[in-house]
C-alpha positions as CSV (number, residue, x, y, z in Angstrom):
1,X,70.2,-110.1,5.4
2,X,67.1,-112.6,4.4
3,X,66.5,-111.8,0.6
4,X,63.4,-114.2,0.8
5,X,61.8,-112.9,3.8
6,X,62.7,-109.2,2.5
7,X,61.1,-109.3,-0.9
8,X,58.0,-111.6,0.2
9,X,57.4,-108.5,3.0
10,X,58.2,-106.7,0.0
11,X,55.1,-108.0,-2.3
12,X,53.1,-108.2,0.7
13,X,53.1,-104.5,1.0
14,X,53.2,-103.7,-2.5
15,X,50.0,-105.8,-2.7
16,X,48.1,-104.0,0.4
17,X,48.9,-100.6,-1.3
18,X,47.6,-102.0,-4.5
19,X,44.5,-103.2,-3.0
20,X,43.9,-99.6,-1.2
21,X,44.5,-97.8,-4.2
22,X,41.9,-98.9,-5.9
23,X,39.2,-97.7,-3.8
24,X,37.1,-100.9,-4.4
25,X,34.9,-102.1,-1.6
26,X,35.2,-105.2,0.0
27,X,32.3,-107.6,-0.1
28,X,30.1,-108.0,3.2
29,X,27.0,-109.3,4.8
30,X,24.4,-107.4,4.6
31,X,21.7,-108.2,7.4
32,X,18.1,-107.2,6.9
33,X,14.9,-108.1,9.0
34,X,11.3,-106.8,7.5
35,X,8.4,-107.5,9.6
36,X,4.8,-107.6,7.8
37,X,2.5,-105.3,10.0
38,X,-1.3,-104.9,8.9
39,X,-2.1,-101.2,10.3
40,X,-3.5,-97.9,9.2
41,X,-1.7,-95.7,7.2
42,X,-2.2,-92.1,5.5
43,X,-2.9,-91.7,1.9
44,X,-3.2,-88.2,1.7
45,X,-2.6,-84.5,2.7
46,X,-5.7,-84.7,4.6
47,X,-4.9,-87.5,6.9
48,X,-7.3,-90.0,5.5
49,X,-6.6,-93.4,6.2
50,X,-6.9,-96.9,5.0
51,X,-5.8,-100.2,5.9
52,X,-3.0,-101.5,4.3
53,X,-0.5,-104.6,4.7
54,X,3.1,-103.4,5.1
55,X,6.8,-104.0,5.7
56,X,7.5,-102.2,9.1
57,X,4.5,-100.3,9.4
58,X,4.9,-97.9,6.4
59,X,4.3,-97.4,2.4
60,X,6.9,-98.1,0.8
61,X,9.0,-100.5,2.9
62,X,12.5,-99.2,4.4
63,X,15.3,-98.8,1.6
64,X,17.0,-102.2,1.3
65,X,21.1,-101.6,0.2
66,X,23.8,-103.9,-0.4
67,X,27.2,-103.4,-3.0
68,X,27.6,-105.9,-5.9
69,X,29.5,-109.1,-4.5
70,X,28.0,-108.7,-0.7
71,X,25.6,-111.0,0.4
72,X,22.1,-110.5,1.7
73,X,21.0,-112.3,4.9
74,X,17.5,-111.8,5.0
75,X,14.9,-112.3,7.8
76,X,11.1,-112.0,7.5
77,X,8.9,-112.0,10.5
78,X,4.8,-112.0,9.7
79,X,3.9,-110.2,13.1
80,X,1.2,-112.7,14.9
81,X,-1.6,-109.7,15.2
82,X,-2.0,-110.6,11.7
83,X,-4.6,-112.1,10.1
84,X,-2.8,-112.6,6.3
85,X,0.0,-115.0,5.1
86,X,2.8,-112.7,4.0
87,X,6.0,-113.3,1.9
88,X,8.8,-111.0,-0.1
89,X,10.2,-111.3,-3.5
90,X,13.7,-109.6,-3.8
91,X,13.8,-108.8,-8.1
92,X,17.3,-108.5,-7.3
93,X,17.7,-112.3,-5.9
94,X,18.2,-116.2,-7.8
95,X,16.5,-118.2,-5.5
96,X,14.0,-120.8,-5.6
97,X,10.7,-119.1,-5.8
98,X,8.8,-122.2,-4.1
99,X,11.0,-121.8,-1.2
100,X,12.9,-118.4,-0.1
101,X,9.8,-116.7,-1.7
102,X,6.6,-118.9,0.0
103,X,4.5,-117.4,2.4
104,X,4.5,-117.4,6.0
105,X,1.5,-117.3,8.3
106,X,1.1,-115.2,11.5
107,X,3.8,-115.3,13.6
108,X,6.1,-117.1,11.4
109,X,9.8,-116.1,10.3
110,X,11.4,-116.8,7.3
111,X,15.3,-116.5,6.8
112,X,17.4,-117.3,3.9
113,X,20.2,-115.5,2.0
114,X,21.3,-114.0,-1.8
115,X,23.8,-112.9,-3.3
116,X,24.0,-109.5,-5.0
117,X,24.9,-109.9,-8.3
118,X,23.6,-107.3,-10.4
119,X,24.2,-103.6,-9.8
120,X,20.8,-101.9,-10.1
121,X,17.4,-100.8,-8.7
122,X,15.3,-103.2,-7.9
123,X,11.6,-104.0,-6.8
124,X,10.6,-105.8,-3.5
125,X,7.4,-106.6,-2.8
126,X,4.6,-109.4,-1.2
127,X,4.6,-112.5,-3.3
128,X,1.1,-113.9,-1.1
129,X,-1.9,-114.8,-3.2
130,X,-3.6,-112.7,-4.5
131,X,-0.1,-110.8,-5.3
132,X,-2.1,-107.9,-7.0
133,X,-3.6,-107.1,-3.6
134,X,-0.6,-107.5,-1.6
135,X,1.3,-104.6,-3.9
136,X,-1.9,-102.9,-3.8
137,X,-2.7,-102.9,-0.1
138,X,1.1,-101.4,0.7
139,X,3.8,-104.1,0.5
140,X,6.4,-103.1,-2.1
141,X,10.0,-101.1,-1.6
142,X,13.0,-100.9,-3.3
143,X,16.1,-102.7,-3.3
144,X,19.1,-101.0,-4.3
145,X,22.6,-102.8,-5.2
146,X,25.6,-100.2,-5.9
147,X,28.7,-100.8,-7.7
148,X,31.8,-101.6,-6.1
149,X,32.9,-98.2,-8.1
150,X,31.6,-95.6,-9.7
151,X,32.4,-94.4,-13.1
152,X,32.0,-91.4,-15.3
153,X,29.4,-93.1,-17.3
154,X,27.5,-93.9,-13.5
155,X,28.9,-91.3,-11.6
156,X,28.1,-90.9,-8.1
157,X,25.1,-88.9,-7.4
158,X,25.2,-85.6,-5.0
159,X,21.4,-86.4,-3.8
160,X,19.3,-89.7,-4.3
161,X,15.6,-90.1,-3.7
162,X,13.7,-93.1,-3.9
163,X,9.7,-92.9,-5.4
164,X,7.5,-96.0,-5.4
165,X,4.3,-95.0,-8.0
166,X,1.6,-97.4,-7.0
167,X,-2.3,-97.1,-7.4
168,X,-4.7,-96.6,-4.8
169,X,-7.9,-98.6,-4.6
170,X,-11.4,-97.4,-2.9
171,X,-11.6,-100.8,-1.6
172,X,-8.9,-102.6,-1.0
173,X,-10.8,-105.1,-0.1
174,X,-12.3,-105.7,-3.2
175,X,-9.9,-108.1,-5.6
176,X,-12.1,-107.9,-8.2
177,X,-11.7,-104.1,-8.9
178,X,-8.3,-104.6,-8.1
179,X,-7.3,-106.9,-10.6
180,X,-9.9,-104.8,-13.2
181,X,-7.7,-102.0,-12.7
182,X,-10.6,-99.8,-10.7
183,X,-8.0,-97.2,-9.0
184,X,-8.9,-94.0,-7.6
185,X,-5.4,-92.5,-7.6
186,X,-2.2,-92.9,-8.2
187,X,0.2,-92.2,-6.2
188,X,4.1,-91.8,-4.9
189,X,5.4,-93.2,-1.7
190,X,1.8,-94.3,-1.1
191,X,0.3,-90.4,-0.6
192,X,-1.7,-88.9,-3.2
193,X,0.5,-85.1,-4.3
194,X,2.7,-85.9,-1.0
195,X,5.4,-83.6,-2.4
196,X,3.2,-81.5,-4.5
197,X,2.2,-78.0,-3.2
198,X,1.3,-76.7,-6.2
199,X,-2.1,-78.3,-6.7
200,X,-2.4,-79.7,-2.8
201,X,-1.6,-76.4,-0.4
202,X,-1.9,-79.2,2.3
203,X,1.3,-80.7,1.2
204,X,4.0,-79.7,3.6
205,X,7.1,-81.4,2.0
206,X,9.0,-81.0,-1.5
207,X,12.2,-82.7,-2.7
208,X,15.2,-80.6,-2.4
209,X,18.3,-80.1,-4.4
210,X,21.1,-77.3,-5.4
211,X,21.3,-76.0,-9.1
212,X,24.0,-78.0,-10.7
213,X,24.2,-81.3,-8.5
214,X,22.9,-84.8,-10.1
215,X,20.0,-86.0,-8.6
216,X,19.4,-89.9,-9.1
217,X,15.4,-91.1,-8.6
218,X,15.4,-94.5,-7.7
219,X,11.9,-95.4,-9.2
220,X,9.9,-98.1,-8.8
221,X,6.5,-98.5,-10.9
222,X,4.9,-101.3,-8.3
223,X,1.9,-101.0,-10.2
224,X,0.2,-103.4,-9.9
225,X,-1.6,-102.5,-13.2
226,X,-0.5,-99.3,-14.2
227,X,2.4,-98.2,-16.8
228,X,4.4,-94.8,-16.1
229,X,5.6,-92.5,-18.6
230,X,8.5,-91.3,-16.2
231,X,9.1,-87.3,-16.7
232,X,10.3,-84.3,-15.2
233,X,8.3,-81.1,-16.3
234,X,11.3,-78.2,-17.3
235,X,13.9,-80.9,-16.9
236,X,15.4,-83.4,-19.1
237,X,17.0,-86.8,-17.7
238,X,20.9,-86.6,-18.3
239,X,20.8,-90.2,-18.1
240,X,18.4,-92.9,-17.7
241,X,19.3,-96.6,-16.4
242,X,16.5,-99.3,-17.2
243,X,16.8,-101.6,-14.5
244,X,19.5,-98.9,-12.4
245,X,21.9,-100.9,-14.1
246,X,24.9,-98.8,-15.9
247,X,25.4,-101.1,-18.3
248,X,22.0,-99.5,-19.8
249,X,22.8,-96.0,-19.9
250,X,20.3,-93.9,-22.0
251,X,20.9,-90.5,-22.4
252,X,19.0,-86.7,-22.8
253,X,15.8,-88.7,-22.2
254,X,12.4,-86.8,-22.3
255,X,10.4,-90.0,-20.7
256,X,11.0,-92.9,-19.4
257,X,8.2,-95.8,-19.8
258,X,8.8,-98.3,-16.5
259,X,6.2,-100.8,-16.8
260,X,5.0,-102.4,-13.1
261,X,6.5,-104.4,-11.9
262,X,10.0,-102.6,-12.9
263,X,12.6,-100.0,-11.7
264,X,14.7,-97.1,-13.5
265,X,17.2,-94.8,-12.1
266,X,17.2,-91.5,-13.2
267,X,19.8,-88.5,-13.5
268,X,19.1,-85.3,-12.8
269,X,20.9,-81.5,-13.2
270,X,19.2,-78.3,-13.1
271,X,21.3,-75.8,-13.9
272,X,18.7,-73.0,-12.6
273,X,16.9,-72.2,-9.4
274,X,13.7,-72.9,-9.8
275,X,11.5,-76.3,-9.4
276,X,10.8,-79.6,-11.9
277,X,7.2,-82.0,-11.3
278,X,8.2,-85.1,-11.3
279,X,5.1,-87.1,-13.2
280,X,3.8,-90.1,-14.5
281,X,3.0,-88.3,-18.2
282,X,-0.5,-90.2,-18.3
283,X,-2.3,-87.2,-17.0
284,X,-5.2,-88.9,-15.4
285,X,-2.8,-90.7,-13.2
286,X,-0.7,-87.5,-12.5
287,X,-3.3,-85.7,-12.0
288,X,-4.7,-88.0,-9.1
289,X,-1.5,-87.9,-7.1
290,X,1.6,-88.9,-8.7
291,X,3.1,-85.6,-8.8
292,X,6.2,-84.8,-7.0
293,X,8.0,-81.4,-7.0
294,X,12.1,-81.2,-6.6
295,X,12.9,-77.5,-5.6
296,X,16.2,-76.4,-6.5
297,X,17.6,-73.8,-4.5
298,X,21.4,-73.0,-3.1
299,X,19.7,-73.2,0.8
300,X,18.5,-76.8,-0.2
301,X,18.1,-79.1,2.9
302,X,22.2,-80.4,3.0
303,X,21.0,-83.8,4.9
304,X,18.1,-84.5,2.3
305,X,18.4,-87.1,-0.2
306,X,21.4,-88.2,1.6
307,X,22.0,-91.4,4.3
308,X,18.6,-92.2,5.3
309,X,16.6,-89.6,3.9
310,X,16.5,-90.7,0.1
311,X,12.7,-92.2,1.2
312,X,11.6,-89.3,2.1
313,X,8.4,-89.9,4.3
């Protein structure tokens, strides 16, 4: 017998069983293609519309997610029917803001790649001048990098949902009122009370969860003016993560302050049926539209806030 060859197979299969044990994922590329589209979208329960500059066609962008260690390969195409230079800024990427984050004019593409370093919940949004009515008009979404594992301290959620709070703006044409902070309402996921049918009867969708399971909110505050005071009515955070990173773990939190520009993640447990309002707790901007309910019920939707139905649209 070959003692060698027997205990290098040896070490070689102790090592593979090693490796599988520990239930760490391997890092990967990641490919992602956004494409800047200047179209009509709907801003409320009514069906009113309004211009707005986007990433594929709707407010917020698609859900961007990667693990820590992966790498990003990135592709941004500014569709040639429009009439605007368009760019992205990843929060969660080091690059060279003159370069990966420059605009592009119609019919242009930009590629370029990132690491994922940082395990968090992070804004995305148009980086074109005038940035304020870029965000404004539509162009933000959220980034989201994972851990490679989850712990007890950032345990792994039984539903996620992702809201975006961004003001609206009567004209969004107007940069001046933008940039004076002359909003109309303020919204989530670009609809004013989209999941609220409590004070809009026109509002045909809620957030859904059982009594008992965490809930993590991905929120993003893409402003571009506006602070949030980040709160769920009859609920209490069980943890808060400035930033979605674990490292920052808050706990029993009442509020949240996310300032624009900056993401949270939030966790969630009702231990009743029954239904929180997710608010901004400056009223005048809850009041307007950023109001979402979360209905907590054991027939809750079993495919919502799972896969691709976190954004819920």
């Amino acid at each position: 017998m070959n003692w060698n060859k027997t205990l290098a197979g040896l070490a070689v299969a102790i090592g593979a069983v090693a490796v599988m044990g520990t239930g760490v994922a391997e890092a990967k590329v990641v490919k992602v293609t956004l494409t800047a589209k200047e179209v009509k979208t709907v801003i409320d329960n009514k069906g009113t519309t309004q211009m707005s500059w986007t990433y594929d066609g709707a407010i917020p962008g698609p859900v961007v997610r990667a693990t820590v260690g992966d790498t990003v390969e990135f592709t941004l195409i500014n569709d040639k029917k429009n009439k605007e230079s368009h760019s992205i800024d990843f929060h969660a990427a080091r690059v060279n803001v003159l370069d990966e984050f420059a605009p592009i004019k119609p019919g242009e593409t930009k590629k370029f790649t990132f690491p994922a370093t940082k395990v968090g919940t992070f804004f995305y949004h148009c980086g074109a001048p005038n940035m304020a009515q870029h965000i404004a008009r539509g162009m933000s979404g959220v980034i989201i990098i994972d851990p490679k594992k989850f712990t007890k301290k950032f345990p792994k959620p039984d539903r996620e949902y992702v809201l975006i709070q961004q003001e609206l703006y009567p004209d969004v044409t107007n940069v001046d009122e933008i940039m004076a902070g002359k909003w109309s309402n303020v919204v989530f996921n670009g609809g004013v009370l989209k999941y609220d049918p409590v004070h809009d009867p026109a509002a045909t969708q809620t957030l859904v969860a059982k009594p008992g399971e965490l809930v993590r909110v991905h929120f993003v505050n893409a402003g571009p003016n506006e602070f949030s005071s980040f709160h769920p009515i009859a609920g209490i955070w069980e943890r808060a993560y400035p930033s979605g990173n674990p490292l920052n773990v808050m706990y029993g939190m009442q509020t949240l302050v996310v300032g624009p520009g900056d993401a949270a993640s939030m966790d969630l447990i009702s231990p009743v049926p029954g239904g929180n309002a997710i608010v901004t707790h400056s009223l005048k901007a809850a009041l307007t539209g950023a109001i979402a309910v979360i209905v907590f019920s054991d027939d809750a939707d079993p495919s919502m806030g799972r896969g691709d139905k976190i954004l819920v649209r």
